[in-house]
C-alpha positions in Angstrom: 117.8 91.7 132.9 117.7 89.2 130.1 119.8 90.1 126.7 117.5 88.5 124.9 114.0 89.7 126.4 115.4 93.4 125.1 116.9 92.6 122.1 113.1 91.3 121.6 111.4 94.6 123.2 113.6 96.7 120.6 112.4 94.3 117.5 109.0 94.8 118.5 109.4 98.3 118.6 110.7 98.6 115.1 108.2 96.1 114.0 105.4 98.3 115.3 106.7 101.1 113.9 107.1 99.9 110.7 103.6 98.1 110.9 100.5 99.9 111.5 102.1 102.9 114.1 103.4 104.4 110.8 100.0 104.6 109.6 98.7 107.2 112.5 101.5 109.5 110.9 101.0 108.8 107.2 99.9 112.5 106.2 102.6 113.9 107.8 105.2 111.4 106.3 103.5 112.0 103.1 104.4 116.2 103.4 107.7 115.5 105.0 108.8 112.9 101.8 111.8 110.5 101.9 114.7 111.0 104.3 116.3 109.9 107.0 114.1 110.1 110.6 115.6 109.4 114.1 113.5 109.0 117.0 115.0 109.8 120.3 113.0 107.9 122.7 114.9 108.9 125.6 113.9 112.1 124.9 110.9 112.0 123.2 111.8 114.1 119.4 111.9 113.4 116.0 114.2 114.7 113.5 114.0 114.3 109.7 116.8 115.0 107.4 118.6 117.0 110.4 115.5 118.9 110.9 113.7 118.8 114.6 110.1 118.3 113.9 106.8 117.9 116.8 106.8 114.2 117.8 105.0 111.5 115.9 102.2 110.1 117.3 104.3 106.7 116.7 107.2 108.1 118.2 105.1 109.0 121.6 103.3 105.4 121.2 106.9 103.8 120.7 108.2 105.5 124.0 104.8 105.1 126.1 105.6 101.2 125.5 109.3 101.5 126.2 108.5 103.3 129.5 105.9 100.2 130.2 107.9 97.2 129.3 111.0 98.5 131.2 109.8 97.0 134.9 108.8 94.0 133.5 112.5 93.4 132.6 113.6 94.9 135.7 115.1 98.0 134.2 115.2 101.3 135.6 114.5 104.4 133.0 117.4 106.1 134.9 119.4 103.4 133.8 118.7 103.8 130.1 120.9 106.2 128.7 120.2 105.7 124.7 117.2 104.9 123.1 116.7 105.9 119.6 115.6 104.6 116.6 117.2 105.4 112.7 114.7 105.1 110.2 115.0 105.7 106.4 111.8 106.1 104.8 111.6 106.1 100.7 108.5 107.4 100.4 106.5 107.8 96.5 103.7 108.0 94.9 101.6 105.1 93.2 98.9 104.2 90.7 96.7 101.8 93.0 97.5 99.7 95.8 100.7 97.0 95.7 100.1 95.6 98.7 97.8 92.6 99.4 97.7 92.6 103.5 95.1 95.5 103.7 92.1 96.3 101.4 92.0 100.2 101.5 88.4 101.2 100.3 89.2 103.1 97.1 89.3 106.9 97.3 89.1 109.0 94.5 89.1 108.8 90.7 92.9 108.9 90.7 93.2 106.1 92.6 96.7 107.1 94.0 98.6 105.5 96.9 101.8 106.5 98.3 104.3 103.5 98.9 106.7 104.0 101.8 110.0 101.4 101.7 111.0 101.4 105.5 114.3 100.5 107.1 114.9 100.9 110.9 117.6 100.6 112.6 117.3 100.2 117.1 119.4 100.9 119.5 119.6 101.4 123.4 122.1 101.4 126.2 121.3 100.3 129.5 124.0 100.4 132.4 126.4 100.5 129.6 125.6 97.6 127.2 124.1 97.8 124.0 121.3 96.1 122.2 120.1 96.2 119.0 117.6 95.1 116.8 116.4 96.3 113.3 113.5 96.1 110.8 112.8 96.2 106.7 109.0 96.4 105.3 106.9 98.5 102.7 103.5 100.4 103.9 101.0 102.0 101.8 98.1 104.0 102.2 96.0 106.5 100.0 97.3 109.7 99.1 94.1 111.5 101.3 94.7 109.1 103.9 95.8 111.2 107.2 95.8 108.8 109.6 
């Protein structure tokens, strides 16, 4: 197993996450507001400010493709014993759109967004080493938006 090959499997999952995976979840994120979110890929839950919640549909994504990559790198899921992600989400409401990378069409007289600053935080052990790897963006989407 290379170091580096997982260290790059766990950036790309926080990358994903934090890119357009968020985006299937946005109504949700939007009722659950700002906080602190782990995902437990080895198990497959979500909580949100030490509350258990039903899985994101990013958080099942996330784990489909951990659970994919992991014979590629030659890496048995028994052998994984930690998999999670920390996320803190800072998640508000906006007058229009900030971001320039997507062209929402506009919905609305209101024209409201909500703006969600993102940092992640991976981690996994396998046979007793740890990698890392971690992540800082913005997303936004229309307040009606539910992904």
């Amino acid at each position: 197993m290379s170091d580096e090959r997982l260290g790059g499997l766990l950036a790309e999952l926080c990358q994903s996450f934090g890119g357009w995976d968020l985006l299937l979840d946005a109504g949700r994120l939007t009722t659950l507001g700002s906080g602190d979110m782990t995902l437990d890929l080895r198990r497959g839950s979500c909580r949100h400010n030490l509350r258990w919640h039903p899985p994101l549909v990013a958080g099942r994504r996330l784990r489909a493709r951990l659970l994919d990559a992991l014979p590629g790198l030659a890496i048995d899921w028994d052998s994984v014993t930690f998999a999670e992600l920390s996320v803190r989400l800072r998640i508000a409401e906006q007058k229009g759109q900030r971001l320039s990378k997507v062209v929402w069409a506009r919905r609305g007289p209101d024209d409201i967004f909500v703006g969600c600053d993102i940092e992640i935080a991976a981690r996994m052990v396998v046979q007793d080493q740890s990698y890392t790897a971690s992540w800082r963006g913005r997303q936004e989407w229309p307040k009606e938006w539910r992904g």
